[in-house]
C-alpha positions, 0 to 999 in steps of 0.5 A: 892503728896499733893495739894498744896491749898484746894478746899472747897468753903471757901478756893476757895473764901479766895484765889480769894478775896486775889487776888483781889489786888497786893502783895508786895511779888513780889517787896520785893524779887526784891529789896531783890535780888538787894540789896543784889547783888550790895552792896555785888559785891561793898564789894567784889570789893572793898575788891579785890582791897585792899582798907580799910574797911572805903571805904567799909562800904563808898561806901556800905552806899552810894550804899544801899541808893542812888541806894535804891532810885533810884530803888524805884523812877524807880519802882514807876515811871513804876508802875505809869504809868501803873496805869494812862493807866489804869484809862486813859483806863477805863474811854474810855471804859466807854464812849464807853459803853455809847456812842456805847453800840452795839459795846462794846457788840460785842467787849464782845462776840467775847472775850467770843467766843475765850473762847470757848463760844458758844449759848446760853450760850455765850448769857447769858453770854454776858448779865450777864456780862454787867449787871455789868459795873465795872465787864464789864470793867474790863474785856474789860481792861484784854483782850483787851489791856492786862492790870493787872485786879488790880490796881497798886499801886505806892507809895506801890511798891517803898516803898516796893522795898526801905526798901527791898534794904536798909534791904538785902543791909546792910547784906554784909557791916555790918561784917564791921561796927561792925569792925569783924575780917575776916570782908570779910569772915563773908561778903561772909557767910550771904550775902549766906545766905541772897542769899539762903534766898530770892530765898527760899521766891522767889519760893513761885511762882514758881514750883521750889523746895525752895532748887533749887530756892535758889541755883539759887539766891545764884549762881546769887549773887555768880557770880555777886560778882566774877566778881566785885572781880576779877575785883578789883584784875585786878586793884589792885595798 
């Protein structure tokens, strides 16, 4: 079985350094999904119902735009108040460095204890790590209060998390707008593939084969879309 990243000294200090910030992956394939999943259930509902396709690219619109929006306003919202904790945090951990430098020491090895650290090692450890405040920090924030080791980025992820909705969200409707015949039929084939699509970039973290986690997203959105079919059947005037 191939590896799936190199391990020389290069290639071990490109990945490191790629971590040290958030990637947007994550929030793309997470508005992509959700975009998807809800303008598609709204175009198979509605399309159930037998209302006229201006209804659906209507409400199809309505819903990649304001539920886009309010998507990205929740995200930026939570992300935000993850990144104040964390600036709130580092700058207690930072006074207390200061003010009780003993006890922050011993805060620092008891952690690198539960490491499996121990002697003298653990000792130099302690003292190269605090050599280094940021580094020192950092870590405090990680392993005692569970924060990300990065900073989050608000405005990023809900712009992110927008343009997914809005791209993957215009793909069931847009059958409609160009006014195709059997417009639900060419609904129904790319928003599979935009299912199948995403959960192919979704396994990029996942040890889940790409043609296994795309199934999964297009089951997902598959079912989602069902129940707003039959649905729209069960109130059919």
């Amino acid at each position: 079985m191939a590896l799936e990243h190199g391990h020389s000294p290069e290639e071990v200090a490109e990945r490191l350094d790629a971590h040290t910030d958030s990637t947007p992956l994550r929030d793309a394939v997470f508005g992509g999904i959700d975009g998807t999943v809800t303008t598609f259930a709204i175009v198979a509902g509605v399309q159930g119902a037998g209302l006229a396709p201006g209804i659906i690219v209507a409400l199809g619109l309505a819903n990649v735009l304001a539920d886009g929006f309010s998507m990205a306003a929740g995200n930026y919202a939570g992300t935000k108040a993850v990144a104040d904790d964390r600036s709130r945090l580092w700058d207690v951990e930072k006074k207390h460095i200061r003010t009780n430098r003993e006890g922050e020491l011993e805060e620092l090895d008891q952690i690198l204890a539960r490491k499996g650290l121990s002697g003298e090692v653990r000792k130099n450890a302690v003292a190269m790590i605090s050599d280094d405040e940021d580094q020192w920090i950092s870590l405090m924030l990680a392993e005692e209060y569970g924060l990300p080791a990065t900073d989050a980025r608000p405005l990023r992820a809900a712009l992110v998390i927008f343009m997914a909705f809005v791209a993957a969200g215009m793909f069931p409707i847009l059958p409609y707008m160009l006014g195709l015949p059997s417009a639900f039929g060419w609904s129904i084939a790319i928003s599979g593939l935009t299912f199948f699509g995403i959960g192919t970039i979704k396994s990029s973290w996942s040890l889940t084969h790409w043609w296994r986690s795309g199934f999964e997203t297009l089951l997902i959105g598959g079912t989602a879309a069902t129940l707003a079919f039959v649905v729209g059947r069960l109130v059919h005037p």
